[in-house]
C-alpha positions, -999 to 999 in steps of 0.1 A, spaced: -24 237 381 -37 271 379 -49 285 348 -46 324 337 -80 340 349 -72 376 325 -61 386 293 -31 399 311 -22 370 331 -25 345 299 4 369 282 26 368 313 19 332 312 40 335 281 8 308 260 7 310 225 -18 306 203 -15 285 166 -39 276 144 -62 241 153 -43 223 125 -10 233 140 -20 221 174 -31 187 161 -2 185 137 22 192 169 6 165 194 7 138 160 46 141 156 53 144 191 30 112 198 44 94 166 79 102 178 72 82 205 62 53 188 25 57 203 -4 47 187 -27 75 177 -60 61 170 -65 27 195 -84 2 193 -89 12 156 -79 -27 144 -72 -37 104 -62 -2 90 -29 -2 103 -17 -10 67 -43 8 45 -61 42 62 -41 50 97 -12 60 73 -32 83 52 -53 98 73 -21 104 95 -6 122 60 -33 142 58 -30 154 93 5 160 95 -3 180 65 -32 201 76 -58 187 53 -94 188 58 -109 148 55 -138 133 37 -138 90 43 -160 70 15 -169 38 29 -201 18 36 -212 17 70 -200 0 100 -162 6 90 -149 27 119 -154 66 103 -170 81 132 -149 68 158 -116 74 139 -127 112 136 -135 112 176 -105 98 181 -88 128 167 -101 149 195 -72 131 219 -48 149 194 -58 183 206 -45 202 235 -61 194 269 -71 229 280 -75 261 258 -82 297 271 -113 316 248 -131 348 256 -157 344 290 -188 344 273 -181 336 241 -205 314 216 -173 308 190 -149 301 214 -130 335 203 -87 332 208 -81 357 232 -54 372 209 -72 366 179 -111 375 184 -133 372 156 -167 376 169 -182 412 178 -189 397 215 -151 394 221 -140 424 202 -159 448 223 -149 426 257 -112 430 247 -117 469 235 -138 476 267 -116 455 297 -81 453 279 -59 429 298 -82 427 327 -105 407 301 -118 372 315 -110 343 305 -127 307 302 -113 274 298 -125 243 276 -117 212 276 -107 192 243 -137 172 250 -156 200 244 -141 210 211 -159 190 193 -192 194 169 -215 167 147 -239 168 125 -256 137 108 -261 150 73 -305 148 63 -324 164 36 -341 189 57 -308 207 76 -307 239 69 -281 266 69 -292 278 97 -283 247 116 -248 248 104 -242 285 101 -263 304 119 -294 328 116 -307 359 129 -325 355 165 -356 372 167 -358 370 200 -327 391 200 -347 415 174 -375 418 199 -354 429 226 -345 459 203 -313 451 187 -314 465 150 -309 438 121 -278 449 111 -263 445 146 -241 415 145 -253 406 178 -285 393 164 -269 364 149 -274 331 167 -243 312 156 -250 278 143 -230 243 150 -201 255 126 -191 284 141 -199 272 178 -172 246 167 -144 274 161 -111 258 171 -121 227 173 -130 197 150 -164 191 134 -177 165 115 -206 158 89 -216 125 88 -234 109 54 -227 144 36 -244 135 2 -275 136 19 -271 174 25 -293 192 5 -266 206 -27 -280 242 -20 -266 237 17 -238 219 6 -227 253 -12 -229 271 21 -198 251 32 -178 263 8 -165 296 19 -162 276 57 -137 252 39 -120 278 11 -118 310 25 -124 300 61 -155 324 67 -191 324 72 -214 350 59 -246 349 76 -281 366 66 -264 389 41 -251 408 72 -216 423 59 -193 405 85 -160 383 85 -163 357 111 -130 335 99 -132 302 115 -104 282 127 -118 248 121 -104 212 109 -136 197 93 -143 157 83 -172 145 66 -183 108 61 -201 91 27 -208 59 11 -192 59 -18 -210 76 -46 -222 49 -71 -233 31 -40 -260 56 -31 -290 70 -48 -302 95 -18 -276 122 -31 -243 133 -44 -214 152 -32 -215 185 -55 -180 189 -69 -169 224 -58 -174 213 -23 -156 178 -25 -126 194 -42 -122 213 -17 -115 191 6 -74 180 13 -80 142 19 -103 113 2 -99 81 22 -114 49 13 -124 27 43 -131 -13 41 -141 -36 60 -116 -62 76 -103 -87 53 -88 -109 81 -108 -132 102 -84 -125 134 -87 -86 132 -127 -92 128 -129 -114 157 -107 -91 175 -129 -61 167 -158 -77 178 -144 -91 213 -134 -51 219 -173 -42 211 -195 -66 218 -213 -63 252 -220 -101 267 -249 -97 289 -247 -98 326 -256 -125 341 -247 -153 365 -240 -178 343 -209 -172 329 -200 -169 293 -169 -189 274 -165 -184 235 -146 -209 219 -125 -193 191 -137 -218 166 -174 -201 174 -169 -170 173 -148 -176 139 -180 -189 124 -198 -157 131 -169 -136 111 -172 -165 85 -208 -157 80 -201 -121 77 -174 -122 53 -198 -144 30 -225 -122 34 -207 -93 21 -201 -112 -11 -235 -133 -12 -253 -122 -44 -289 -128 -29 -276 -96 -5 -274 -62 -10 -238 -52 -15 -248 -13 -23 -249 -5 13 -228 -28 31 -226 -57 58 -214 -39 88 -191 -55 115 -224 -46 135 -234 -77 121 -209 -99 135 -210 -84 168 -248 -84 175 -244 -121 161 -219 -123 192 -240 -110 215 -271 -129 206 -251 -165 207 -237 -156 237 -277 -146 252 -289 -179 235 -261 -199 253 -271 -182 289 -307 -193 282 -298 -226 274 -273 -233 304 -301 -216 326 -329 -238 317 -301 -271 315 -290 -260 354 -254 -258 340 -232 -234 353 -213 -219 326 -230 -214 291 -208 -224 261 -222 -213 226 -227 -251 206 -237 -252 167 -272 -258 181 -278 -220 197 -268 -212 161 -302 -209 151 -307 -178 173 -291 -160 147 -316 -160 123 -331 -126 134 -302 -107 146 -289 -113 109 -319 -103 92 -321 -73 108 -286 -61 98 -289 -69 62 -310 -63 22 -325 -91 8 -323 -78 -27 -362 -75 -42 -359 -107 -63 -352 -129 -34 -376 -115 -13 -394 -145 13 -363 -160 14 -347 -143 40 -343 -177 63 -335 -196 39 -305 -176 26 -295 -169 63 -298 -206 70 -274 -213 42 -244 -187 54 -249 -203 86 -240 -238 74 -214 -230 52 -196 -206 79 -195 -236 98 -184 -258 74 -157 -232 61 -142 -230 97 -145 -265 102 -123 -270 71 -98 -243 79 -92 -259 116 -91 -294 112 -72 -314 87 -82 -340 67 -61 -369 88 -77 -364 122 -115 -362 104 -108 -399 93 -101 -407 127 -131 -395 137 -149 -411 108 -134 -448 105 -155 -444 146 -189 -437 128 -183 -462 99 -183 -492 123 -219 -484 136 -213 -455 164 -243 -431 164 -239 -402 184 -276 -380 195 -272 -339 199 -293 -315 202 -302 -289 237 -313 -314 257 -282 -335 255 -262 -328 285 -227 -315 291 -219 -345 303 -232 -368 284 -208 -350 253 -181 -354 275 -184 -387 282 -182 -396 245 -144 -385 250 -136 -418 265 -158 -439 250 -141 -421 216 -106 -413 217 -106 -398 184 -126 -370 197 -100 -362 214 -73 -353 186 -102 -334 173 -104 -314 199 -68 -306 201 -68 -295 168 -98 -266 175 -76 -258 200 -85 -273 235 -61 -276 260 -58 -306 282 -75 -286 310 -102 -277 284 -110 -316 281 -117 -312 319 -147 -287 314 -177 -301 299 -200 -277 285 -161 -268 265 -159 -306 255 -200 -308 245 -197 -272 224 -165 -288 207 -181 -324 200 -208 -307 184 -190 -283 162 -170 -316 148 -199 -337 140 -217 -305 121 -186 -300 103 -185 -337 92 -219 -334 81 -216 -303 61 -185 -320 46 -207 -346 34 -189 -372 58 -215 -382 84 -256 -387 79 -277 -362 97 -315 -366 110 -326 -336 125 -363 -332 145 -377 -313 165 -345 -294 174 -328 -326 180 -302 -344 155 -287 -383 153 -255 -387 132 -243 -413 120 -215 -426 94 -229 -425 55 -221 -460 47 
């Protein structure tokens, strides 16, 4: 469709302009009207922060999130951007994305005195109505608000001429949404620049005697404060903001593993990849006890990042273990679980005491992730079946270099495997798939080991169990 090229047109096109907030605010009842969901494939706030932060919307409230990191803050503020209008017309030429009937830079003023309705236009897209800034110690005002050019000085312009200004991220952002992330990290001297953009809804810039009212809906992301020693949020600045949310992490296993199916990025190969639920509920297991491990640094957090790079590194471990087996699929087993070690360490703070024992304590959350999900999945009834089999003498080897086949074959020779199985899950057509059967068989006799029901002798990467008696 055609967009308005002049002033002229734009007013015969009968548009009319409101205010960011109101634009947002209008697409947000329309879309909840409808029943439709305004920030997807956002997964565990449905009940907690959707609801507020759709409040403070509705009400036209500027938003700071406190959470630790890894909970979702940045994309739920990007996501905001789909609540904008597709297209909006601005001033051609303009750095601030001037209103057409409301100008507020110099730049558009003069264009609009000068041309009248035969003013041009430009259009830009909600994708690009959009700033960020990740807050550090050494951003300046300048960066957000602007400062004098002197290239512009050079070229003859006198200091006092407001076209000397070189507009900074802020004001390029008129109209739009823009977003701090980690705030208290903002020097407090810059901090109390971004009062008057949040108060009054100005910037003043080099001491030059100018208005330049912003239309701007602004977020800002920060740990919360007694979690963090690298700065503070000074308080004129945070009461000036409409909305405090508080973020979390995901209390529920299902929404975690569902959160990190949606992100996690198996890698492309031809060996394809099946995760069995039961694994991939041990990797949220060992995140969830991470986060309240006391040999780990709860000050910062442990991101869902955690659990999906543990995803995608089981997955990579299973791929290089079917391609040196020759098997054509690649099933995680308890085995690739060691492959976890460093994509754990590298998303979480030993704290200074415990220091050297980083395997050790990673070690430890990986056993007892799998014996919590081992616990939670099958009952107490079909792991005596399993064991009365090991208690008359069966011994059972595992390890890498024990086939697909070879675990599947223990199916027939033990029947009680088989109830075990159906209680992870497995279908009957499961039973037919091998390297399904051999990741299953293994996760059961880890879990009766961990449980303290079977023996274990491990070596060289390979284990024997057998019963305890």
């Amino acid at each position: 469709m055609s967009q308005p090229a002049t002033l002229g047109e734009l007013k015969a096109d009968g548009w009319q302009s409101v205010p960011v907030k109101h634009e947002i605010r209008r697409n947000a009842v329309r879309r909840i009207r409808a029943g439709e969901d305004l920030f997807p494939g956002i997964w565990g706030y449905e009940n907690t922060v959707i609801p507020q932060l759709e409040v403070a919307l509705l009400a036209g409230h500027d938003v700071i999130f406190l959470g630790e990191r890894g909970q979702a803050k940045t994309r739920m503020i990007r996501l905001v951007l789909d609540l904008l209008d597709e297209w909006i017309p601005i001033v051609a030429g303009s750095e601030v994305n001037d209103d057409p009937f409301r100008p507020v830079s110099k730049h558009a003023k003069d264009l609009i005195a000068a041309e009248g309705d035969d003013t041009p236009l430009s259009w830009v897209h909600r994708s690009e109505r959009y700033g960020e800034k990740l807050a550090t110690p050494d951003t300046s005002i300048a960066d957000l608000i602007g400062e004098v050019d002197p290239i512009k000085v050079a070229e003859g312009r006198y200091l006092s001429d407001e076209l000397t200004i070189h507009y900074g991220l802020v004001p390029r952002t008129n109209r739009g949404v823009f977003a701090i992330n980690e705030l208290p990290d903002l020097a407090e001297r810059i901090q109390v620049g971004l009062l008057n953009v949040l108060e009054e809804r100005d910037v003043q810039i080099r001491g030059h005697k100018i208005r330049l009212p912003l239309d701007i809906l602004l977020f800002a992301s920060a740990n919360p404060e007694d979690y963090t020693n690298r700065g503070r949020i000074i308080t004129p600045l945070k009461d000036r903001f409409g909305a405090q949310i508080r973020t979390h992490y995901p209390t529920d296993v299902d929404i975690e593993l569902d959160i990190t199916e949606q992100e996690a990025v198996v890698p492309d190969t031809d060996v394809p990849v099946i995760m069995p639920d039961f694994m991939g509920e041990v990797l949220v297991h060992l995140t969830h006890m991470a986060r309240q491990n006391p040999h780990i640094n709860q000050r910062s957090g442990v991101s869902v990042r955690l659990t999906v790079s543990n995803y995608e590194t089981l997955a990579a471990a299973a791929i290089r273990r079917a391609l040196r087996t020759g098997e054509p699929v690649a099933v995680p087993r308890v085995t690739d679980l060691e492959a976890l070690t460093p994509s754990t360490m590298g998303k979480i703070e030993i704290e200074t005491m415990d220091e050297g024992r980083d395997a050790e304590i990673v070690e430890n959350l990986r056993k007892e992730a799998v014996r919590q999900t081992f616990r939670e999945a099958v009952d107490v009834d079909v792991q005596q079946e399993v064991i009365e089999v090991f208690e008359e003498g069966r011994v059972v080897d595992a390890g890498e270099d024990i086939s697909s086949t070879d675990y599947a074959a223990l199916v027939d020779e033990v029947p009680a495997f088989t109830s075990a199985l159906t209680a992870l899950g497995y279908e009957p057509g499961d039973l037919e798939n091998p390297a399904l059967v051999a990741s299953g068989i293994e996760f059961v006799l880890e879990g009766l080991h961990l449980s303290k029901r079977l023996n274990k002798e491990s070596l060289a990467g390979a284990a024997v169990y057998r019963g305890r008696t």
